[in-house]
C-alpha positions as CSV (number, residue, x, y, z in Angstrom):
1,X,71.5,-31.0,38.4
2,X,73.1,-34.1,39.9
3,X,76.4,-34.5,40.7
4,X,78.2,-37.3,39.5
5,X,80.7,-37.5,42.8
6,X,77.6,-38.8,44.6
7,X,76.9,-41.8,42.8
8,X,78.9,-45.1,42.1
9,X,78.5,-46.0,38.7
10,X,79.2,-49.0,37.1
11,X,79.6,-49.9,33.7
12,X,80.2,-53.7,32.3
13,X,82.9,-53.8,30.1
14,X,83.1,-56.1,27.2
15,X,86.8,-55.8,27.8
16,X,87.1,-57.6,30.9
17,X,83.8,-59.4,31.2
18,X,82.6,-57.9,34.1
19,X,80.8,-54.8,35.7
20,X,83.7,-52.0,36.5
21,X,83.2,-48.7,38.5
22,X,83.4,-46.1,36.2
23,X,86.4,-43.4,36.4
24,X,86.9,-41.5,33.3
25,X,90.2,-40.5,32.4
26,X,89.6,-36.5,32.8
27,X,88.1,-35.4,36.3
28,X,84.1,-34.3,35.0
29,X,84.9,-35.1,31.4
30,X,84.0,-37.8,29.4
31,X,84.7,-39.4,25.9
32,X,82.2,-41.4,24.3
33,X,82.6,-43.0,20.7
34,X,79.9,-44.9,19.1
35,X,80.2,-46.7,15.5
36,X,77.1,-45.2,13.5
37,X,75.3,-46.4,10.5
38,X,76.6,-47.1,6.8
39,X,74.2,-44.9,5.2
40,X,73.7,-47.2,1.8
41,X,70.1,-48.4,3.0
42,X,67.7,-47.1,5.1
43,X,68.3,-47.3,9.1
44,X,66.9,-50.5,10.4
45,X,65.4,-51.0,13.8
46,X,68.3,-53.1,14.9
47,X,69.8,-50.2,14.0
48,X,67.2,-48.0,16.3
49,X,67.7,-50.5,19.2
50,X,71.3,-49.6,19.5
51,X,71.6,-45.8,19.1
52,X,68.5,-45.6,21.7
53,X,70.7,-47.6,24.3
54,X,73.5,-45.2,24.1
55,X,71.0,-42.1,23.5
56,X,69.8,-43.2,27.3
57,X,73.7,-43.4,28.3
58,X,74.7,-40.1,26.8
59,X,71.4,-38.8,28.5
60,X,72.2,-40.5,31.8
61,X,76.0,-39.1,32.2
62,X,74.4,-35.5,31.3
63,X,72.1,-36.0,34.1
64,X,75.1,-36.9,36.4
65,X,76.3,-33.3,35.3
66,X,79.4,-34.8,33.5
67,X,80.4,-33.2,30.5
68,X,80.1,-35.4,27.3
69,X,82.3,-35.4,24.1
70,X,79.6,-38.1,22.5
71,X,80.6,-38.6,18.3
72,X,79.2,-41.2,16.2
73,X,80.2,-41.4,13.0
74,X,78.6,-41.6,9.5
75,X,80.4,-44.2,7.3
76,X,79.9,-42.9,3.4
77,X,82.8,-44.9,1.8
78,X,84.1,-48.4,1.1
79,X,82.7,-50.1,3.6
80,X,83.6,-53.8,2.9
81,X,82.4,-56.6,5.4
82,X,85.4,-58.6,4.5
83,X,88.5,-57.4,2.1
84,X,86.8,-58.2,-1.1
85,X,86.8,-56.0,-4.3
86,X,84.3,-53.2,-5.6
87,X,81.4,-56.0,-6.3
88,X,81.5,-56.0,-2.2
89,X,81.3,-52.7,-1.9
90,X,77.9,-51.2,-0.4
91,X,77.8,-47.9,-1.8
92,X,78.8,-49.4,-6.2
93,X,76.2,-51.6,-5.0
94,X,73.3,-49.7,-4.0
95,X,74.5,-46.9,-6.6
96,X,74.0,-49.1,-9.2
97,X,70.6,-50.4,-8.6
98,X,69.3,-46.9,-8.0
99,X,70.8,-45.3,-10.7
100,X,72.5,-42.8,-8.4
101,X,76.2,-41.4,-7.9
102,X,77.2,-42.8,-4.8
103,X,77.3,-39.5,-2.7
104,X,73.9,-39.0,-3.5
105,X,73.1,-42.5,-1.8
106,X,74.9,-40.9,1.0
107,X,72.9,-38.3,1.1
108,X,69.3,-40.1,0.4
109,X,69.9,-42.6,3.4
110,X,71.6,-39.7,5.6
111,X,68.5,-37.8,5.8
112,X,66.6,-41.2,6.6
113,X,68.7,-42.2,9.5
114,X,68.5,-38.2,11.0
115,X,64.7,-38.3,10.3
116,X,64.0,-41.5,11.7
117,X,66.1,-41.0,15.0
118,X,64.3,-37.6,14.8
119,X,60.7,-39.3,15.4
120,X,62.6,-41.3,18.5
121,X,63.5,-38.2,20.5
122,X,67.4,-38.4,20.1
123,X,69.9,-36.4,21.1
124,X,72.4,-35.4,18.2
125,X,76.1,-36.3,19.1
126,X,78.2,-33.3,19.6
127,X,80.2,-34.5,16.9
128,X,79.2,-36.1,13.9
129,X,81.9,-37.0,11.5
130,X,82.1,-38.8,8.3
131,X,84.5,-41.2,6.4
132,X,84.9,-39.1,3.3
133,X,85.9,-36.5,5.7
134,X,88.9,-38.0,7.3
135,X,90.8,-39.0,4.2
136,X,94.3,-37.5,5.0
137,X,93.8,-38.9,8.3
138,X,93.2,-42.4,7.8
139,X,96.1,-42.1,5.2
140,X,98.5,-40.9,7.3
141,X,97.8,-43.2,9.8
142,X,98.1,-46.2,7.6
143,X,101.4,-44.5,6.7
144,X,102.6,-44.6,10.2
145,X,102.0,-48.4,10.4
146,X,104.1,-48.6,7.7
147,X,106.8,-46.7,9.0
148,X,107.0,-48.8,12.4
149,X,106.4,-52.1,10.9
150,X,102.7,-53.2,12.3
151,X,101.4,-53.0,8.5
152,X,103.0,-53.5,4.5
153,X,101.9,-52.5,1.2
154,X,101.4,-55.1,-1.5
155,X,99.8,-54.2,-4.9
156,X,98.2,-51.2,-4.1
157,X,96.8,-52.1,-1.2
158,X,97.8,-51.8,2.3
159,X,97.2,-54.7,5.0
160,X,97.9,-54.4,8.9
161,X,100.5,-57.4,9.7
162,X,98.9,-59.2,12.8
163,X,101.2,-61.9,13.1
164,X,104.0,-58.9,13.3
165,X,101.1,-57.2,16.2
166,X,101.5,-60.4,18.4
167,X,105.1,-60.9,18.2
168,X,106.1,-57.8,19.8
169,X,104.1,-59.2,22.9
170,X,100.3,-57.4,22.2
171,X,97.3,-59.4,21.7
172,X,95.2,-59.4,18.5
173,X,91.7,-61.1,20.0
174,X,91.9,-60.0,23.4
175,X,88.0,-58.6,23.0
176,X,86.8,-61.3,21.6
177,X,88.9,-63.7,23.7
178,X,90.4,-65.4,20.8
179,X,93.8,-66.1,20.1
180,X,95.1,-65.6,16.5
181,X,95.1,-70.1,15.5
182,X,91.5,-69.1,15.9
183,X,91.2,-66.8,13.9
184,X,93.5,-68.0,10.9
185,X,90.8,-71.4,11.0
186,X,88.2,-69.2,10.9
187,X,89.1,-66.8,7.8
188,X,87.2,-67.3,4.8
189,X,88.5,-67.4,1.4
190,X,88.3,-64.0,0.2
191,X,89.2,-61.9,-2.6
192,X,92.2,-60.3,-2.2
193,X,93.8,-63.1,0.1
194,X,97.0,-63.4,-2.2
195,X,98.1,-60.2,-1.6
196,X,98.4,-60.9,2.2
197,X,101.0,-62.2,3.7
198,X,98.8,-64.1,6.3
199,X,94.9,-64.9,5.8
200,X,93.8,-62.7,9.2
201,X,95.6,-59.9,8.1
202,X,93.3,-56.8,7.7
203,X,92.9,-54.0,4.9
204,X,93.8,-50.2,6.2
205,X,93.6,-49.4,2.2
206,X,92.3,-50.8,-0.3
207,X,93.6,-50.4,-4.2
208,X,90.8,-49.0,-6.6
209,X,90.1,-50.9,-9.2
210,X,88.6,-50.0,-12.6
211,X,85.1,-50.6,-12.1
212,X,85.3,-48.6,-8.3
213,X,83.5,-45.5,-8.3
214,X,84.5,-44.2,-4.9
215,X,88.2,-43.5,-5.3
216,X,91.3,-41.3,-3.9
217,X,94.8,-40.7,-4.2
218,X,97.3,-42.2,-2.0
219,X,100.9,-43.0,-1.9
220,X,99.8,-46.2,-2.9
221,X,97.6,-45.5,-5.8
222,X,93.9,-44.7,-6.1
223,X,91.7,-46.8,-3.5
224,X,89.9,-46.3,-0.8
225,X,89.8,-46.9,3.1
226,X,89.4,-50.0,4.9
227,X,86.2,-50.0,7.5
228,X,88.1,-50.3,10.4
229,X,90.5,-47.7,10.0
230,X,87.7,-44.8,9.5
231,X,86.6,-45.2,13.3
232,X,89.7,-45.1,14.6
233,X,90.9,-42.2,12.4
234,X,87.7,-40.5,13.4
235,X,87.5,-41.2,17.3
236,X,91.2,-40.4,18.2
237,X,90.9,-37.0,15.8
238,X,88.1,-36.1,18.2
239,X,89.0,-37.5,21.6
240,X,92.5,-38.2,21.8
241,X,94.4,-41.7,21.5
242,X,93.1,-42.8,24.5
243,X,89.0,-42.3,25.5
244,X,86.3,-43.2,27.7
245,X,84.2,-45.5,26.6
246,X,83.8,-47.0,23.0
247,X,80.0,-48.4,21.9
248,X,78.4,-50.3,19.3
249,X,76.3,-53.3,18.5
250,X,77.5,-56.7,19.7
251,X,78.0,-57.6,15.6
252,X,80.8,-55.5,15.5
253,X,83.1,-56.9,19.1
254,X,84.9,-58.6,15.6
255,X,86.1,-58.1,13.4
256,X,85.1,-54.3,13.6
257,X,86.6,-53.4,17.5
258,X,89.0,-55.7,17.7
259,X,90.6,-54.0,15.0
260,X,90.4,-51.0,16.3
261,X,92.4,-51.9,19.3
262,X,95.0,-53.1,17.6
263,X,95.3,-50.0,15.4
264,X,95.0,-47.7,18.3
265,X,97.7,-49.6,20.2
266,X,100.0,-49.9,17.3
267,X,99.7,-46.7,16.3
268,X,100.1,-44.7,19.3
269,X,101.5,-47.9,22.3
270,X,98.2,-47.7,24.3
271,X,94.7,-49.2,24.2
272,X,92.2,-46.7,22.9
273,X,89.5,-47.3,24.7
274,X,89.0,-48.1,29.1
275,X,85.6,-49.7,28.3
276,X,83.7,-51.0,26.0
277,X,79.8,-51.3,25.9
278,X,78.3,-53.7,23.3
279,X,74.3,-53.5,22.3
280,X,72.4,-57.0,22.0
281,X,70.2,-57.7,19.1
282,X,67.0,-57.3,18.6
283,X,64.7,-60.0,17.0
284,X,60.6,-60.1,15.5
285,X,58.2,-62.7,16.5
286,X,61.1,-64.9,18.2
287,X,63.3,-64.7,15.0
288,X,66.4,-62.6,13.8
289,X,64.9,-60.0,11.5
290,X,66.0,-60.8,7.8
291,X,64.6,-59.4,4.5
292,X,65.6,-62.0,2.4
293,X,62.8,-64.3,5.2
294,X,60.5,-61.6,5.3
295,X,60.7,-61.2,8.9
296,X,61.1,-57.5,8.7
297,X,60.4,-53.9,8.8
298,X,61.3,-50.4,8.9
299,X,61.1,-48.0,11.7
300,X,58.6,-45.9,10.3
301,X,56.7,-48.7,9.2
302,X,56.3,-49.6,12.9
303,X,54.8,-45.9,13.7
304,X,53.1,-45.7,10.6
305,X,50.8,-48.9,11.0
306,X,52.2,-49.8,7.3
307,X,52.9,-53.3,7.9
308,X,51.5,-57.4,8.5
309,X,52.9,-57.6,11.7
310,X,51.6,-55.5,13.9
311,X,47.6,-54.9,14.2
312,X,48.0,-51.2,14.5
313,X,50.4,-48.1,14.6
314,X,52.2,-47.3,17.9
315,X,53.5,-43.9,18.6
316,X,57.8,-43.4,19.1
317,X,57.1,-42.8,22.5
318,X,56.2,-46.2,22.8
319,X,58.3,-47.6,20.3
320,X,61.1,-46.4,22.8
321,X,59.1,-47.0,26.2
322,X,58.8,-50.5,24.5
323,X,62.8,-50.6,23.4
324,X,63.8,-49.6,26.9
325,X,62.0,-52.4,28.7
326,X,65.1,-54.8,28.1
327,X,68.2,-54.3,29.5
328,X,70.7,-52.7,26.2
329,X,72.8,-55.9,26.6
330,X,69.9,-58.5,26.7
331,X,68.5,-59.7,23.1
332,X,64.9,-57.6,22.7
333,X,61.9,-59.3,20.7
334,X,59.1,-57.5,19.7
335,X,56.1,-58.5,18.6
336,X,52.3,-57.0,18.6
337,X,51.5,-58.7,22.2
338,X,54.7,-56.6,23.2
339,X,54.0,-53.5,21.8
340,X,50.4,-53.5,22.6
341,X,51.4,-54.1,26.3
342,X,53.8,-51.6,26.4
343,X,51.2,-48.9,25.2
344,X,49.1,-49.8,27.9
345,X,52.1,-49.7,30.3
346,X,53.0,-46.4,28.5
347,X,49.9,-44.6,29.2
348,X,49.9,-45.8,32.4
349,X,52.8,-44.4,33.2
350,X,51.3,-40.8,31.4
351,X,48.2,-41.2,33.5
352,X,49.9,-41.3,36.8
353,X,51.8,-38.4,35.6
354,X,49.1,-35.9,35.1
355,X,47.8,-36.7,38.4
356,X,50.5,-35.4,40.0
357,X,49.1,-31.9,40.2
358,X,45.9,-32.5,41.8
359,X,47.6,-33.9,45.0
360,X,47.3,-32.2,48.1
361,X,50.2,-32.6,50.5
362,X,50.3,-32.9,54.3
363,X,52.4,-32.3,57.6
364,X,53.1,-35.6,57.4
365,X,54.3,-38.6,54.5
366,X,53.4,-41.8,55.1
367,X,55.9,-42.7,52.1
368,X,59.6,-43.4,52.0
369,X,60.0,-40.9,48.9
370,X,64.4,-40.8,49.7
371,X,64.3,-44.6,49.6
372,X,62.4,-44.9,46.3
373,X,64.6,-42.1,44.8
374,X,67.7,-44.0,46.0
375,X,66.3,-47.1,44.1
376,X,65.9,-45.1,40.6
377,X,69.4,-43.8,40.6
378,X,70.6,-47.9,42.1
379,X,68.9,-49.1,38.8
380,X,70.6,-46.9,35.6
381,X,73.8,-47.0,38.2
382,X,74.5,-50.7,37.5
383,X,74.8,-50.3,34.0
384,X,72.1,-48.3,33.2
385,X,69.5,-51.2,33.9
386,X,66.4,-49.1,32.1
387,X,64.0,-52.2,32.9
388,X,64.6,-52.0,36.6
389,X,64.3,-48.1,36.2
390,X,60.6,-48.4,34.2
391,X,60.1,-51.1,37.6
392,X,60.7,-47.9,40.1
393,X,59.1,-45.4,38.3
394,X,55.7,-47.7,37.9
395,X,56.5,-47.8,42.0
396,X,56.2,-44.3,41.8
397,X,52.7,-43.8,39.8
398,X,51.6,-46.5,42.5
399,X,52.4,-43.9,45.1
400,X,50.9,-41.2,43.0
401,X,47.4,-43.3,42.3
402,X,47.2,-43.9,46.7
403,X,47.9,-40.3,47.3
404,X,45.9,-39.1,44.9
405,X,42.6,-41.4,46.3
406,X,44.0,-40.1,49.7
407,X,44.9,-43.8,51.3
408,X,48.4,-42.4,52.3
409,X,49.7,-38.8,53.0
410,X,52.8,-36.4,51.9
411,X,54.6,-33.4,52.8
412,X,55.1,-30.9,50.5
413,X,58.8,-31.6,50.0
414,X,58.3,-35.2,49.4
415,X,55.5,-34.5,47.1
416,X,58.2,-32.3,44.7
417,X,60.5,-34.6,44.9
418,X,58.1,-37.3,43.8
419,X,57.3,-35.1,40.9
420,X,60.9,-34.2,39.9
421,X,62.4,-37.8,39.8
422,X,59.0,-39.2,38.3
423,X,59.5,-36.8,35.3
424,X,63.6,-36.7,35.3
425,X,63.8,-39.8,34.9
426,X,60.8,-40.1,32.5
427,X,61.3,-37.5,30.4
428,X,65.8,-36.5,30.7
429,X,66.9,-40.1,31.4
430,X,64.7,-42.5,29.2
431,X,63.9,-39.8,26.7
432,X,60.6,-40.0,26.6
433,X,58.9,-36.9,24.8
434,X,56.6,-34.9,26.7
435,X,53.6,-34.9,24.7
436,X,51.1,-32.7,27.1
437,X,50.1,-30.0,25.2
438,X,47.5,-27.2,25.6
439,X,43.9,-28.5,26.2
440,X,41.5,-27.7,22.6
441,X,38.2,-28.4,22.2
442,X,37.6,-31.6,19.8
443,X,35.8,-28.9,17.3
444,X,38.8,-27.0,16.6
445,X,41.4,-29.8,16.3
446,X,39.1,-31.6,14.2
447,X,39.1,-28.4,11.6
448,X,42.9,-28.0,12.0
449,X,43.5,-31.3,10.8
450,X,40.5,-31.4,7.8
451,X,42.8,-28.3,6.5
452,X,46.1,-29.9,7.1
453,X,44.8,-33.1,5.3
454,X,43.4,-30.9,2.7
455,X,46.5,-29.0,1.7
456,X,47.8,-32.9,2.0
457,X,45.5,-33.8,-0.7
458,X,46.7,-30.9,-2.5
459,X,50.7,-31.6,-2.3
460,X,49.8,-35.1,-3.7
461,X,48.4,-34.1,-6.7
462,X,50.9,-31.8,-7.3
463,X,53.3,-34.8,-6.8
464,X,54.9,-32.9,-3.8
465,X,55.7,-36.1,-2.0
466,X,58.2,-34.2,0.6
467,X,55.8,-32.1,1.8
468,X,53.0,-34.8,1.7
469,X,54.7,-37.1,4.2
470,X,55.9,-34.3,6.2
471,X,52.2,-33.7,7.2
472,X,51.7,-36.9,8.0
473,X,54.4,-37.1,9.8
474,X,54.1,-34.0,11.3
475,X,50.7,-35.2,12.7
476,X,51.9,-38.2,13.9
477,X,54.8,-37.1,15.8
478,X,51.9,-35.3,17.8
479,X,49.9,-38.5,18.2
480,X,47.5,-37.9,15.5
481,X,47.5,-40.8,12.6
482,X,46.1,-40.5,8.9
483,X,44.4,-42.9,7.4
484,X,44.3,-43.1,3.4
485,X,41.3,-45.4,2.1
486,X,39.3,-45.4,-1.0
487,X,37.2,-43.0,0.3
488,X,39.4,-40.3,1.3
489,X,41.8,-39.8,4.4
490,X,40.3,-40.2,7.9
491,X,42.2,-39.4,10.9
492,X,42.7,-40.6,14.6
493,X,43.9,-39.4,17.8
């Protein structure tokens, strides 16, 4: 294990606009918070994109041997974009148009977003909390806005005051660099705006009415919790009123965070959060991905080849390989030339690694192996640059591919520490899954998968559709696609 004394790592924050060195609060400890999915749909790859980039960051600080407190939350309630009333509201929405109660929409697209982030080779947070959860919380909180006079109640509903925020000399906008003239030119006309007493005021709770099927008791009246409040009811339950480092897409910098800060500070007089890490977006074929144009897919459309976009399926390993070949806070656009060179980059990459054992080493090494290892950690150092990482480690296969046709020599100790940064930074930093499995002759996999497919065919007529995709799944997470056609299932490997 590393130790994180030895290295100097730096961290942009969106805060401040630039790169910081990174000293967390507690000596060997750190606090990460990042804002997780509404779970009213199914995950979306822009979705993916973003929890990869701080899977690799969470991954990254491990490998520095810090200790991580890393929650992301699961929002499951009243999650408005804007203060608007229950026909804004995700979950009525979605619940309506499936026919389903609300929590069981929670549940139907909570099992999605674990199984798909599942397929990518993610590390679960060590805390995973929900909105629905944190009830008395986030009404207790509100409740203490009240009582120091950031925040007012008018019918039924309860809005934070942030003309009141700025006149006792804190800054509402200071993420976004915007000051609050801005922000009042800016604000749309929505429901609700009467009860404010200023248009940029936001909702901490928000009065239920008739036709709202997600409701609790308050000291207000039945309603429900404004967005913003949830994460920071949720992060400071779980690491204190002041943390780390605070993450999520660049879509939510505002309203979302800036929110959030002015909450935090309010609530308990200091900023929540030392730095904050914003994801870019990811875009298809040059454009921003959009159902309602039809530029768009699923993840496990991607892996499962069931799409017009892309000539073929492409395994999560290099779905992620692919993912991680951008910088987290550089836009990404993928399209089949990209993912069709990042395969062959990807098993390029595998190649070089299974030639690592047939090297022999010598007195002598002709390589600068310290140097190149310096240059890996440099790279995911200056905030966690994974392009210039995949850059090194193809340095490294290079090395491999000469040693291994014997144009340059090694000693032993260079050679293992060749192989141990080549796979620790492969396989524990990028999280790329180690596929290599036991070698079987062609024969016998073939007959495994014939009786897999078959008991496939079964669970299909049985209308067992749970354990029918499992199998495919199941194969697929193992490299091996299915194929339905009209004559039966094929297979590939």
């Amino acid at each position: 294990m590393q130790h994180y004394k030895n290295y100097n790592l730096k961290i942009y924050n969106t805060l401040s606009g630039e790169k910081e060195n990174f000293k967390p609060l507690h000596e060997g400890s750190i606090g990460m918070y990042v804002c997780g999915p509404t779970v009213y749909s199914n995950v979306h790859l822009g979705n993916v994109r973003t929890f990869m980039s701080f899977d690799v960051i969470y991954r990254y600080l491990l490998f520095l041997g810090y200790k991580v407190r890393y929650v992301r939350n699961i929002t499951d309630a009243g999650h408005l974009t804007d203060d608007g009333d229950a026909g804004n509201d995700r979950f009525v929405k979605q619940s309506r148009l499936e026919k389903l109660e609300p929590m069981e929409v929670v549940q139907k697209y909570t099992v999605d977003f674990h199984r798909v982030l599942e397929f990518f080779n993610f590390l679960p947070p060590n805390i995973e909390p929900t909105a629905t959860g944190h009830i008395l919380e986030q009404i207790e909180l509100t409740q203490k806005l009240i009582n120091d006079g950031f925040a007012y109640e008018s019918k039924g509903s309860v809005y934070f005051d942030v003309l009141e925020y700025n006149k006792r000399g804190l800054n509402y906008g200071e993420l976004n660099n915007r000051n609050v003239d801005e922000l009042l030119a800016n604000t749309r006309d929505l429901d609700g705006q009467n009860e404010k007493k200023n248009p940029q005021d936001f909702a901490l709770w928000k009065n239920a009415s008739p036709a709202h099927i997600m409701r609790w008791n308050s000291p207000w009246g039945e309603g429900f919790p404004g967005w913003h409040l949830e994460c920071t009811a949720m992060s400071t339950k779980y690491l204190g009123e002041k943390f780390d480092i605070h993450g999520g897409g660049m879509d939510l910098k505002f309203p979302h965070h800036e929110c959030e800060i002015a909450q935090g500070k309010a609530c308990n007089g200091v900023s929540p959060v030392n730095y904050w890490m914003h994801t870019n977006m990811l875009t298809m074929n040059g454009l921003r991905m959009s159902k309602s144009s039809g530029n768009y897919i699923l993840p496990l459309d991607l892996i499962h080849g069931e799409n017009d976009f892309f000539e073929k399926y492409f395994h999560p390993n290099v779905v992620r390989f692919c993912f991680l070949q951008a910088h987290y806070r550089s836009v990404l656009d993928i399209s089949n030339e990209a993912m069709v060179a990042s395969e062959k980059g990807f098993n390029r990459l595998m190649e070089g690694l299974s030639l690592i054992n047939e090297i022999q080493s010598n007195e002598t090494s002709s390589i600068d192996i310290q140097s190149w290892k310096k240059s890996c950690f440099d790279a995911m150092n200056d905030d966690f640059n994974t392009p210039i990482l995949i850059a090194h480690l193809f340095e490294g296969i290079r090395f491999v591919n000469l040693l291994n046709d014997k144009r340059e020599s090694i000693t032993a100790s260079d050679l293992e520490i060749l192989e141990t940064t080549l796979k620790e930074f492969t396989f524990d930093v990028l999280g790329i899954k180690n596929g290599k499995s036991e070698n079987k002759s062609s024969e016998k996999l073939e007959g495994v998968v014939e009786m897999l497919i078959g008991m496939r065919n079964d669970a299909r007529a049985n209308k067992n559709w749970g354990l029918s995709d499992e199998i495919r799944d199941k194969l697929l997470d193992i490299g091996i696609q299915l194929k339905d056609g009209k004559d039966g299932t094929s297979f590939s490997v």
